[in-house]
C-alpha positions as CSV (number, residue, x, y, z in Angstrom):
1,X,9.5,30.3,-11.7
2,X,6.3,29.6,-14.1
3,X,5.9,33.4,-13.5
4,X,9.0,34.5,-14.8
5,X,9.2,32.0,-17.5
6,X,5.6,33.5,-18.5
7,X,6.8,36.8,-18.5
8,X,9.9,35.9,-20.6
9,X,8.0,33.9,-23.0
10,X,10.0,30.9,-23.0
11,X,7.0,28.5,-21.5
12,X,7.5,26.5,-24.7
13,X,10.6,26.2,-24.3
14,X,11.2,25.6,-20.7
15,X,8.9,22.8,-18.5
16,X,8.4,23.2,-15.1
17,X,6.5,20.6,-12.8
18,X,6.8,20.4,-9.2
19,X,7.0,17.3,-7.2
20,X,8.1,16.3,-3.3
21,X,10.8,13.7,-2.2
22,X,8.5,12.1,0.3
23,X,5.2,10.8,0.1
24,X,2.9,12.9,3.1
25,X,1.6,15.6,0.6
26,X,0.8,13.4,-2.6
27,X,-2.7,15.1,-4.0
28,X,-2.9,18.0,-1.2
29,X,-2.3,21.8,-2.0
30,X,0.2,23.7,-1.1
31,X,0.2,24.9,2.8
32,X,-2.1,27.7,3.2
33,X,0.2,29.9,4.9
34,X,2.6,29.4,1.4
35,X,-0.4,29.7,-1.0
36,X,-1.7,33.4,1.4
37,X,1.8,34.6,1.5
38,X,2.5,34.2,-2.3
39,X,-1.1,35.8,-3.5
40,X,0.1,38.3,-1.5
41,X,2.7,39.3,-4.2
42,X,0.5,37.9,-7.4
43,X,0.9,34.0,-7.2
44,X,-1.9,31.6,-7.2
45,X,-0.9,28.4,-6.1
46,X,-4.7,27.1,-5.4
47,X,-4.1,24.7,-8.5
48,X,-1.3,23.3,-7.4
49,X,-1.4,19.0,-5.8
50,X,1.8,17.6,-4.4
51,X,3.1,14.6,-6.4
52,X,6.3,12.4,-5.1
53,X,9.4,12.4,-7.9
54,X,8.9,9.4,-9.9
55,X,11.8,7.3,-11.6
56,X,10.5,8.4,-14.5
57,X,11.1,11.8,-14.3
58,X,14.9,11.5,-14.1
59,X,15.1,11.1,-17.7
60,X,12.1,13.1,-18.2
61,X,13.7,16.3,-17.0
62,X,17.1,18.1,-17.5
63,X,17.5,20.0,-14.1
64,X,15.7,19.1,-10.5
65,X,16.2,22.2,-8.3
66,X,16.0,21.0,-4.9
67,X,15.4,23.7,-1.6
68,X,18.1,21.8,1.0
69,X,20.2,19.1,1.5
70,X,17.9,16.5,2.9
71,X,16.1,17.0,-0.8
72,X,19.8,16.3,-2.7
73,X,20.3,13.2,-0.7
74,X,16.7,12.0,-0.8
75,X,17.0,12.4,-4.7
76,X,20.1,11.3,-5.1
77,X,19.4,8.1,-3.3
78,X,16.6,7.1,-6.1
79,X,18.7,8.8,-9.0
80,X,20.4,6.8,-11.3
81,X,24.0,7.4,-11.4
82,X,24.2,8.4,-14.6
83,X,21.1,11.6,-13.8
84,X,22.7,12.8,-10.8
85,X,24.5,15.7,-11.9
86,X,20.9,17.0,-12.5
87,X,20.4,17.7,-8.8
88,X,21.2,21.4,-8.0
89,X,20.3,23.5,-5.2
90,X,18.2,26.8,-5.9
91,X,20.6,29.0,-3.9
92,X,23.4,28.6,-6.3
93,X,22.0,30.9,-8.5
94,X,20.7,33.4,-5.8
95,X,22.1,36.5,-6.3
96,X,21.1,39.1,-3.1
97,X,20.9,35.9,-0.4
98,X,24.0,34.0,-0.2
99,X,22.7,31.1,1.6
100,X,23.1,27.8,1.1
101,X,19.6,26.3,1.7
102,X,15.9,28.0,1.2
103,X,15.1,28.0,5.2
104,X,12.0,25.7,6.1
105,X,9.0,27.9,7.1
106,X,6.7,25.2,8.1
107,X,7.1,25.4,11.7
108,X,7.0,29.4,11.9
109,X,4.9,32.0,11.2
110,X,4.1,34.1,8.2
111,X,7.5,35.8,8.6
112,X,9.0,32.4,7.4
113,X,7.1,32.0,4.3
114,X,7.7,35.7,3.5
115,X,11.4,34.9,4.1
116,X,11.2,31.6,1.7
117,X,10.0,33.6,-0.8
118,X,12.3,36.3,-1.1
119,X,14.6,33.5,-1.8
120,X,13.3,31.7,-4.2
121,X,12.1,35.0,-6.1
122,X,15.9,35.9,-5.8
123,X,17.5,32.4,-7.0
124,X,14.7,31.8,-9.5
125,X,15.7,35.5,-11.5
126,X,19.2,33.3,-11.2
127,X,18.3,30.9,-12.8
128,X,16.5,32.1,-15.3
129,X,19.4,34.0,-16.6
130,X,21.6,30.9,-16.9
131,X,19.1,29.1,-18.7
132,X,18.3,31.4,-21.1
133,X,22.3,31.7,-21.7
134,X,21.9,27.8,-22.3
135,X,19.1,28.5,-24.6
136,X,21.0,31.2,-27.0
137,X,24.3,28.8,-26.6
């Protein structure tokens, strides 16, 4: 997503921050098979720490895209009520894939990760669009 916001010069007007429901990956990069698979197609994720969702950041941000279900209920079970309709899943605004859920990888091989993200490439061009209509609205 940071690469298509780049590339569509909207970095100042979008933020994007990545953060984990859980606790087990606070400070560690991303799995190597993830950061191999996405260099692969011109992503470096080398920089990139896992941080756990903090209350603040429910006012802090406008949208949390979550991968699956077991993210929208682990968020929404910290979320204030009045944030929760900031809790979307990245597949709604896939547009080749029409699953539900990005597929865990984690217990695959590289096939997985490949897999992962072809959906999230697909679903992140989604988004994109709708908020750049937001943007010009």
């Amino acid at each position: 997503m940071r690469d298509l916001v780049g590339r569509a010069r909207l970095a100042d007007r979008i933020v994007i921050d990545s953060a984990g429901t859980g606790d087990w990956h606070i400070g560690q990069p991303p799995d190597e098979r993830a950061q191999r698979i996405a260099k692969k197609r011109g992503y470096d994720l080398s920089s990139l720490r896992g941080r756990q969702v903090g209350a603040e950041d429910f006012a802090r941000f406008d949208l949390f895209i979550v991968m699956d279900d077991a993210n929208v209920a682990a968020l929404a079970s910290v979320c204030p009520p009045e944030h929760r309709d900031k809790i979307r899943l990245l597949m709604e605004f896939a547009t080749l894939d029409d699953s539900r859920v990005v597929v865990d990888p984690y217990f695959g091989g590289d096939e997985g990760f490949e897999r992962v993200l072809d959906q999230c490439e697909d679903a992140c061009a989604g988004l994109l669009k709708a908020l750049r209509a937001q943007l010009m609205a």
